[in-house]
N, C-alpha and C positions, 0 to 999 in steps of 0.2 A: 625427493619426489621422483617418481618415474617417468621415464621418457617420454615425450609430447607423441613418440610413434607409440605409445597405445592406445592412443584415441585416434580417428580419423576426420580430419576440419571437412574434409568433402562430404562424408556423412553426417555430420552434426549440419553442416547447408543444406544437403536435402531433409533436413528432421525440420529445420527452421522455416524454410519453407512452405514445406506443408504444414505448417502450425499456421502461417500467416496469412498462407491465402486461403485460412475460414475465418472468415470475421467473425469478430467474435464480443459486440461492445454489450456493456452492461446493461442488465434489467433485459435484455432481446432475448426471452429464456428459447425460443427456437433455435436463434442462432449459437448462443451456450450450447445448448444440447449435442448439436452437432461438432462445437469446438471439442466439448468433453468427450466427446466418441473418439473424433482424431487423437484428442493427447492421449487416452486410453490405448490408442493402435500404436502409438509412439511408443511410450512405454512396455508395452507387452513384446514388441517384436525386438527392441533393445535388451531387455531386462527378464524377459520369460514371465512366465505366471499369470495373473489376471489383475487390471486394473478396474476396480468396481466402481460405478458409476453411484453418487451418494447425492438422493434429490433432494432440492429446494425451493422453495418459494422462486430462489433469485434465478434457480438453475441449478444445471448438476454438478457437486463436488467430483473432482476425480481420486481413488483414494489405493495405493498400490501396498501390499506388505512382501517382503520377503521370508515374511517366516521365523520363527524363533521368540525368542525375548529381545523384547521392544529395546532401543537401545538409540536410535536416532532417527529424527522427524525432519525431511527434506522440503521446505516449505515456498510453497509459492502458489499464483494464480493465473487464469487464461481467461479472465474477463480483460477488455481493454477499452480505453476512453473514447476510442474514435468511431461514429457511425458507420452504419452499413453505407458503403460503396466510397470510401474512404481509398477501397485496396484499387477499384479502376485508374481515381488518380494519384494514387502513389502505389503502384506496384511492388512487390518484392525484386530488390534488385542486389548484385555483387560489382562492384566494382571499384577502385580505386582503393583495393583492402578494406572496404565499408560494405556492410551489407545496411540495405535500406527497406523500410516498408512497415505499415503498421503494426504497433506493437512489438517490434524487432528488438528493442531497446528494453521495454517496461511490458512484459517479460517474460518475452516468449524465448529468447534467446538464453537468460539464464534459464530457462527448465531443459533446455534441450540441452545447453551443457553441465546440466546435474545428470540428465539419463544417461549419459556417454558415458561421465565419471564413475557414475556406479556401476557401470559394464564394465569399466575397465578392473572392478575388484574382483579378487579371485574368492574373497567370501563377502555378502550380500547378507547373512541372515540378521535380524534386528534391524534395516533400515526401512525406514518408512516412505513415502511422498503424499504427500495432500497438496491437491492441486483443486483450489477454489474456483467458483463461480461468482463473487462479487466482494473481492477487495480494493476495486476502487469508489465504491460507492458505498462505503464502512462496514463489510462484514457481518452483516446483520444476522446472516441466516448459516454462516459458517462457525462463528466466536466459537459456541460453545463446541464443534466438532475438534477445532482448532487445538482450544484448552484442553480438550478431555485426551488427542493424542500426543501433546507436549508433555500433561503429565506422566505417561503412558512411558514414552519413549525418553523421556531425561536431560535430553540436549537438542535444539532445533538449530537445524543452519536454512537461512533464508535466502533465497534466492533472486532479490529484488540488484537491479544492478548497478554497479559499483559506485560509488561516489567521485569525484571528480579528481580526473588522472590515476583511475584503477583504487584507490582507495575503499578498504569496508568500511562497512559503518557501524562503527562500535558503540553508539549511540542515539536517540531519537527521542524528540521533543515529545510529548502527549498531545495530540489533537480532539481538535472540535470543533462544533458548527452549530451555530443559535440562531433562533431567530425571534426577534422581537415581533412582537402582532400590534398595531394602533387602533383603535377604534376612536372616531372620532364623531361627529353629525353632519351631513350634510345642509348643507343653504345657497341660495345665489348667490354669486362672489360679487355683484354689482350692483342688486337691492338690500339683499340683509347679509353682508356677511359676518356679524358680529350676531346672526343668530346660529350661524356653527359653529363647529368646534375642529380646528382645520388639523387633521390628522398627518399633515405632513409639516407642519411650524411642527406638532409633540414629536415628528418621529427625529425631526432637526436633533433637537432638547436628549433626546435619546442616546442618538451617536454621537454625541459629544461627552454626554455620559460612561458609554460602552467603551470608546476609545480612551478614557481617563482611565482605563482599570487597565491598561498595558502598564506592564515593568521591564523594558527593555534589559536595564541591570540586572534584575532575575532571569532572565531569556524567556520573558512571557509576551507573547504579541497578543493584540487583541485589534483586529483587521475588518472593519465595516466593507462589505464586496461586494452586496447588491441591493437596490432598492428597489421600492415600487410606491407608488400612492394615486390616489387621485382619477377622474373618470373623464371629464369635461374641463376645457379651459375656463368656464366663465362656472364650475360649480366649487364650491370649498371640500377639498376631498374629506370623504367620511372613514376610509380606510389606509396604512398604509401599512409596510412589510422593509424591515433591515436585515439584513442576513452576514452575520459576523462568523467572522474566518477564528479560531485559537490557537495558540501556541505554547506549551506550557515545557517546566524544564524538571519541574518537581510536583511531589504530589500533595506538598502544603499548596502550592500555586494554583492545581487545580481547584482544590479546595478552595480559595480566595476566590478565585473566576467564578465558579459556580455559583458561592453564596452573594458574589456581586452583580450576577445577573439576575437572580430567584428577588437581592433588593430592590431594583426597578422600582421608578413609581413615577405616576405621571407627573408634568408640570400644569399643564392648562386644566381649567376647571371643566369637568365634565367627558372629561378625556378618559380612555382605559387603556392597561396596556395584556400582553400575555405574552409570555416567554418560553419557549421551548429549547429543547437540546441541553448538550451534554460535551465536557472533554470524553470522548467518548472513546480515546485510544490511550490509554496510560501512560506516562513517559516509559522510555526503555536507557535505565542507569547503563553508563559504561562498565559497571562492575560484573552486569552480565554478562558482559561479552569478554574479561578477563582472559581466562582460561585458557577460550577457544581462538581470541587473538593472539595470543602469545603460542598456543600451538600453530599457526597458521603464518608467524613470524617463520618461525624456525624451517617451515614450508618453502616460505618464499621470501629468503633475506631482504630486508629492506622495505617490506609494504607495508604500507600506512594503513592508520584507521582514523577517522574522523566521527563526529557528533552530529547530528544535521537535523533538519528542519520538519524534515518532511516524513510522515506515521506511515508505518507496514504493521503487519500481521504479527512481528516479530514482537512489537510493543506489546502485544496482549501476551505473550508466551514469556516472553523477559519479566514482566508485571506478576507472574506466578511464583517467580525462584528459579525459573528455567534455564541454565545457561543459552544465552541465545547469542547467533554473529549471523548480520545482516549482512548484504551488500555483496554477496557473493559469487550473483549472474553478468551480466555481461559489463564489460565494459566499453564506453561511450558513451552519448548522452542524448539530449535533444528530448528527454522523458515528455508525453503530452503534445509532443510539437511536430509541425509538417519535417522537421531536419533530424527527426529521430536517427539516430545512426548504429551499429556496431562494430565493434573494431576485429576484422576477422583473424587478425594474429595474435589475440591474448585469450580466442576461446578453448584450442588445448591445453596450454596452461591453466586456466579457472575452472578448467574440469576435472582436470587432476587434483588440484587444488580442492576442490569436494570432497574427491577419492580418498587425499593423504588425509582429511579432516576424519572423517571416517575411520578411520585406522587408527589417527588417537582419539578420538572418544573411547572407543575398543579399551584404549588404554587408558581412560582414566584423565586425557589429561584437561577436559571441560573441567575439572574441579578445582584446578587450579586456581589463585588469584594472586 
C-alpha cells in the first residue's frame, strides 16, 4: 500500500467537517437536498467531473462516475439518525485524536475518506460512488438504483464504518421490522368490561407468540421494541400496535420468520389481528466478501473481519452475487449515539486502504474465494 503521505488527514478534516455541519437526518428531504449539494461539492472538487444529483421520494441520491467500464461501486449514504439541531449541541469537534459530532462515525467520515482514496489513484476510470439519501430508514427509494449499479459495476466496497477495533465486516444478518396491528372493541373497564374485547390482553398473546419464533442457535432474533394500545384508563382498549425488530443469518430463516408472521392468529374471541413488513434486507453470506477480504488482508497484514448484526446497503448487493466488503469507513464507534466518535489516525490508512482495494479489483482479485 502506498504512503499515508498521499492522502492528507487535514484535508479529509476539512471534507468532514463540512459534511457535518449540514444536517442532514432522514425523510427532512430539504435538509437532504442541501446534504446532497455539499457531498456533490466534495466530490467534484476532490475527484473532478460531475456528481449528479438522483431524486427521490426520500431525497436526492448523489451519484459520481469516472468514466470507462463500470468496474467498482463505492457505496454509501448522507442521510443520518440524529435531528435537526442535533449539530448546536454537539458540534464538530477535533480533539484528543477523536473527531466528534453528528454522523462522524455512521457515515460521513467513511465517504470522505473513500473521496481522498480515490484522489490518491493515478487511474479512476470504472469507479463509481452512490451516495444515498435514505439508508437508515430502509432504502426504500434507493434499492433498486443501488442493485442496478452493483450489477453494472461487479464488485461494491461499502463504506459503513468499521466493526469494532477496525475490523470489516465480512458479514451481516438480514433485517426486518413488522408490525402487528390488534383490533379489538371497546367497553367501560368498570361496567361491562366483558362486553369488549380488550386489544391489549391479544396483543400480550401475540408477543409471546412473535418472540417464540426466535432461534438464537440459528442467529435469528426476533426482538418485540415498541408498543402501544389503549386510549383511557377506565376504557378496554379497542386498538393496539407491537412493532418487532428481526435478525436473520440465512435465507431459509427469513423464509420461516416470514411465513411465522403471515401465521398469526388471534386468541380472544372477536379479536383481529394484521401484520405487516418484511426481512426486508437479505442476509449478506461471508462468501461475498471472500475475495475482496483476503485482498484487503494482503493490504493490511493482520485485519480482521467479523459477521455482525446490524444491515447496510451492502446486504442488498452481496444478496445479487455481487462481491461485496463492508466495513470500510471509519473507525470508532459510538454509531446512533451522543459518544459517536472517530479515530483521526486510522483515516489515511482506510483510505488508502479503498485505493489498494481498487487496484485489485483491476486485477481480478474479488473473484477469488
Amino acid at each position: 500500500m502506498h504512503s499515508t503521505a498521499d492522502v492528507s488527514v487535514d484535508a479529509m478534516i476539512e471534507d468532514l467537517r463540512t459534511l457535518v455541519e449540514v444536517e442532514s437526518p432522514s425523510r427532512d428531504q430539504d435538509a437532504l437536498a442541501v446534504s446532497a449539494k455539499t457531498v456533490a461539492a466534495v466530490i467534484e472538487r476532490r475527484l473532478g467531473g460531475r456528481a449528479v444529483l438522483v431524486g427521490s421520494e426520500a431525497g436526492p441520491h448523489v451519484h459520481w462516475s469516472a468514466g470507462g467500464d463500470p468496474q467498482v461501486l463505492v457505496l454509501g449514504h448522507h442521510d443520518t439518525v440524529f435531528p435537526l439541531g442535533t449539530l448546536e449541541r454537539r458540534p464538530f469537534r477535533v480533539e484528543n485524536g477523536r473527531a466528534t459530532g453528528p454522523g462522524v462515525f455512521d457515515m460521513l467520515g467513511g465517504l470522505v475518506q473513500a473521496v481522498h482514496g480515490l484522489a490518491a489513484l493515478d487511474e479512476r476510470s470504472g469507479v463509481e460512488i452512490l451516495v444515498t439519501a435514505d439508508e437508515e430508514v430502509g432504502s426504500h427509494s434507493s434499492r433498486a438504483l443501488i442493485e442496478e449499479r452493483a450489477l453494472a459495476c461487479g464488485a461494491v466496497l461499502v463504506c459503513e464504518g468499521a466493526a469494532d477495533g477496525g475490523a470489516l465486516k465480512t458479514g451481516r444478518k438480514g433485517c426486518g421490522t413488522f408490525q402487528v396491528a390488534v383490533t379489538g372493541r371497546a367497553s367501560h373497564a368498570g361496567l361491562e368490561p366483558a362486553a369488549g374485547v380488550n386489544a391489549l390482553v391479544e396483543a400480550a398473546h401475540q408477543v409471546l407468540a412473535v418472540a417464540a419464533l426466535g432461534r438464537p442457535d440459528l442467529g435469528t432474533t426476533v426482538t418485540p421494541t415498541v408498543a402501544s394500545a389503549g386510549t383511557l384508563d377506565n376504557v378496554v382498549p379497542a386498538a393496539a400496535t407491537v412493532v418487532v425488530d428481526v435478525r436473520v443469518e440465512s435465507a431459509a430463516e427469513k423464509e420461516r420468520i416470514e411465513s411465522g408472521f403471515a401465521a398469526l392468529a388471534p386468541r380472544l374471541a372477536g379479536a383481529e389481528i394484521s401484520v405487516r413488513g418484511s426481512v426486508g434486507r437479505p442476509p449478506m453470506p461471508e462468501s461475498a466478501s471472500a475475495g475482496l477480504f483476503a485482498a484487503a488482508k494482503e493490504l493490511l497484514p493482520g485485519l480482521e473481519g467479523t459477521a455482525v448484526g446490524g444491515g447496510s446497503d451492502g446486504n442488498f448487493t452481496a444478496a445479487l452475487g455481487v462481491p461485496t466488503l463492508d466495513g470500510l469507513g471509519a473507525v470508532g464507534g459510538g454509531a446512533h449515539a451522543d459518544h459517536e466518535y472517530l479515530l483521526v489516525d486510522a483515516m489515511a490508512e482506510r483510505a488508502l486502504l479503498v485505493a489498494g482495494l481498487v487496484r485489485a479489483i483491476r486485477r481480478g482479485a474479488h473473484l477469488a474465494t
